[in-house]
N, C-alpha and C positions, 0 to 999 in steps of 0.2 A: 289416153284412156279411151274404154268404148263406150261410146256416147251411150248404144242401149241398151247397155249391162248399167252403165249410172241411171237412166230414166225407171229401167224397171228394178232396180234397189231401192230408189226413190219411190215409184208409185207403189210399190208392196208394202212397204213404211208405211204410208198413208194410210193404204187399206187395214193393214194390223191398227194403225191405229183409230181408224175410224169405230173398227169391231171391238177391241176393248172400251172404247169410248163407251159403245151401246153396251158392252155389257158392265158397264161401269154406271150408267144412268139406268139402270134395272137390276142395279145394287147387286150386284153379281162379283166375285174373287173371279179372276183366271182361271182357267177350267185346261183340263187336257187340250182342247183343241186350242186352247189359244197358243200353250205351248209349241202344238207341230206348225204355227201359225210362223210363231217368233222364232222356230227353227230355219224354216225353209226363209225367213228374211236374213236370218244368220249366214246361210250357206250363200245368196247371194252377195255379201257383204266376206263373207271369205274369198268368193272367186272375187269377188273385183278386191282386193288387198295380192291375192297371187298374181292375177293380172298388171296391178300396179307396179307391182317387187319385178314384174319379169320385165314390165316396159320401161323399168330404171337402169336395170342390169344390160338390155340392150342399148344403153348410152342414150337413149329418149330424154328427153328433160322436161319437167313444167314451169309454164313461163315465168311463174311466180315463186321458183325456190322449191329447192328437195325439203329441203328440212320440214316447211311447215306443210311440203305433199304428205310425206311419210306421216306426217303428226294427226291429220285429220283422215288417213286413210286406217291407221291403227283405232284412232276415234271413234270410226264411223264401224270396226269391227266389233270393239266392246261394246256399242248402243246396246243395244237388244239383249245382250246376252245379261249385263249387268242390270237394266231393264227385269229383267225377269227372273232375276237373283232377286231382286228385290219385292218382287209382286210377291215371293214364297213366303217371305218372314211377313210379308202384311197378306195375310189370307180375308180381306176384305176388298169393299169397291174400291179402293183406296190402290191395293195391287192391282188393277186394271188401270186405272189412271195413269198409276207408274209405267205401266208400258204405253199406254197412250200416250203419252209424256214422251217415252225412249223413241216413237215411230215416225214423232213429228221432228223431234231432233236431227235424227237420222235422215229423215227427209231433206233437212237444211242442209245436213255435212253434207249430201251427195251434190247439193245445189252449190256449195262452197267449192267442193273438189273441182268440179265443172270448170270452175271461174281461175282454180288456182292452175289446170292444167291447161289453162288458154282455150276455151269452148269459147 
């Protein structure tokens, strides 16, 4: 894996989630930007899923098992996106939380990946 394609999928995660945090403590629903916010943590979290796919396909391994790479690399793709499926149907602060919620998550999976790909 690239270490800092995982660091900054990680620290964007945080960062979303710190932003929906505050606007979740000033009672605020998700707003447009938070969406282009939760996009562009999405797109990181796609290149590093093609990057994974590619660096399995070239015979790479992690030291701790494909099965459960693939499973938290697939993981760490849904966060955000389902995250923010569900901010929609709760149009309160409550949908900020929930992505707050998916950023800090996501933050761990990239911290797991790390660990499962022998970092």
């Amino acid at each position: 894996m690239l270490d800092a394609l995982t660091l900054a999928t990680g620290v964007a995660a945080l960062l979303l989630a710190a932003w929906c945090g505050w606007a979740a403590h000033r009672d605020q629903p998700t707003k447009d930007w938070h969406f282009i916010g939760m996009a562009v943590v999405t797109l990181l979290a796609v290149i590093q899923l093609i990057v994974g796919i590619v660096q399995l396909a070239r015979g790479e391994k992690p030291e701790q098992g494909t099965t459960i790479f693939v499973a938290y690399l697939l993981g760490a793709f849904a966060c955000i996106p389902a995250a923010g499926f569900m901010s929609l149907t709760e149009r309160s602060r409550w949908g900020s939380v929930t992505v707050a919620a998916g950023g800090v998550v996501l933050a761990v999976l990239e911290v797991r990946l790390y660990d499962i790909w022998g970092g």
